[in-house]
ROSE-4610 file (N, C-alpha, C; in Angstrom, 1 decimal, always signed):
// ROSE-4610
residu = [X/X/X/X/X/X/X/X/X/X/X/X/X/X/X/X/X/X/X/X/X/X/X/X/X/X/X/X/X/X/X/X/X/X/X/X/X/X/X/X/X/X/X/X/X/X/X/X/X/X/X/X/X/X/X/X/X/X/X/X/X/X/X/X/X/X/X/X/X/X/X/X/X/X/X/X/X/X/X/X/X/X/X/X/X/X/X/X/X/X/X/X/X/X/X/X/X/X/X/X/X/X/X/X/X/X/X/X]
num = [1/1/1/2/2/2/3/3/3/4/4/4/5/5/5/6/6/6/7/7/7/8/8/8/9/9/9/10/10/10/11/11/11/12/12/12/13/13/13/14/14/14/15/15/15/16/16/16/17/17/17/18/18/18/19/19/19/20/20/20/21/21/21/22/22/22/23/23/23/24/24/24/25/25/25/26/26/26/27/27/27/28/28/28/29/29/29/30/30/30/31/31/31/32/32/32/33/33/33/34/34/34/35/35/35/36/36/36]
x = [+61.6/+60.4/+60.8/+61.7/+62.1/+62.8/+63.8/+64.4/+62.9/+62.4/+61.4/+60.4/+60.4/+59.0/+60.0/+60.9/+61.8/+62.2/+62.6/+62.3/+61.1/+60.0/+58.3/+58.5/+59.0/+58.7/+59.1/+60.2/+61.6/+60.7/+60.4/+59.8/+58.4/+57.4/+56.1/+56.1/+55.7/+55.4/+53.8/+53.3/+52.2/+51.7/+51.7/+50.6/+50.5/+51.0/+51.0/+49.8/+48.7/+48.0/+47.7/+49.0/+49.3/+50.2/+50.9/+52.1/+53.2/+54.8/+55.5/+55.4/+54.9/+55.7/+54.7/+53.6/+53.1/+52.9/+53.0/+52.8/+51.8/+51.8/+51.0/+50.1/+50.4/+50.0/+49.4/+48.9/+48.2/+46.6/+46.3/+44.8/+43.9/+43.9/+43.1/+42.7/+44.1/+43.9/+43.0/+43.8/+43.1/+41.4/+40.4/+39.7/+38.9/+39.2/+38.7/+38.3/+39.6/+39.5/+38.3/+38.3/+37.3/+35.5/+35.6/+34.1/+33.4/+34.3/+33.8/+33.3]
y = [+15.9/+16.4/+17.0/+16.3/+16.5/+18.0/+18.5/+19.6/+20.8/+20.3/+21.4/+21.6/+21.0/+21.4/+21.2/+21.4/+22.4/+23.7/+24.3/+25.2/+26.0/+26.1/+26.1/+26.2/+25.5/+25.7/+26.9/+26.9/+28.6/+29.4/+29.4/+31.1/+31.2/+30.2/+30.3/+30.1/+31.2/+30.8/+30.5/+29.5/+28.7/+29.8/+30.8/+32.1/+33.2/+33.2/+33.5/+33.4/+34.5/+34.0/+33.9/+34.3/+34.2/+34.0/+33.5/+33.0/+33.6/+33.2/+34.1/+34.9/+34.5/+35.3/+36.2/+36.6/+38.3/+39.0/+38.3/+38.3/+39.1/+40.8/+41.3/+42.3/+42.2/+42.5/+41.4/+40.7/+39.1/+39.7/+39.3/+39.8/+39.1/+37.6/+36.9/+37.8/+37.5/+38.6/+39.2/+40.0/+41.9/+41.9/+40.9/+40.4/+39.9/+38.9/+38.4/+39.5/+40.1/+41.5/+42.3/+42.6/+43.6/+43.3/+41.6/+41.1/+40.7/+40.7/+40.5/+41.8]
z = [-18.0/-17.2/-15.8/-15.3/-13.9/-13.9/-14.8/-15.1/-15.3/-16.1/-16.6/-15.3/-14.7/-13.3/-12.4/-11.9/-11.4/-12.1/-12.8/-13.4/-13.4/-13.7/-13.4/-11.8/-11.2/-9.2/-9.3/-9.9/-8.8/-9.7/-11.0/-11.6/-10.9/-11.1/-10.7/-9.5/-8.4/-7.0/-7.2/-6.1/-5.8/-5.3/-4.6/-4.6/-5.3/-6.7/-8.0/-8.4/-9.0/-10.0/-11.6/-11.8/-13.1/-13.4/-14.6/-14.6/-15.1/-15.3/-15.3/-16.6/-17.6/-19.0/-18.9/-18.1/-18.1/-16.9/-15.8/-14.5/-14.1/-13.6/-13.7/-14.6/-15.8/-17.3/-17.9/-17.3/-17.6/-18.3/-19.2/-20.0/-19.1/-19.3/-18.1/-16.9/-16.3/-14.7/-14.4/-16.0/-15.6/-15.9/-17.0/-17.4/-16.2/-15.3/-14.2/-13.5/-12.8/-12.0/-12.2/-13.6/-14.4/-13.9/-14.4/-14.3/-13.2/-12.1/-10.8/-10.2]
């Protein structure tokens, strides 16, 4: 566990809002963005 959320720290930065495997091509994101 300790390996794996160190790992998750370095890729995902905490002022990130989406995570690494789409970053900013995220459906969510772009979805949220859209409905506001």
């Amino acid at each position: 566990p300790e390996k794996a959320k160190r790992y998750r720290e370095e890729k995902n930065p905490t002022e990130e809002e989406a995570c690494s495997m789409c970053g900013d091509v995220c459906a969510i994101k772009m979805v949220d963005k859209y409905l506001k």
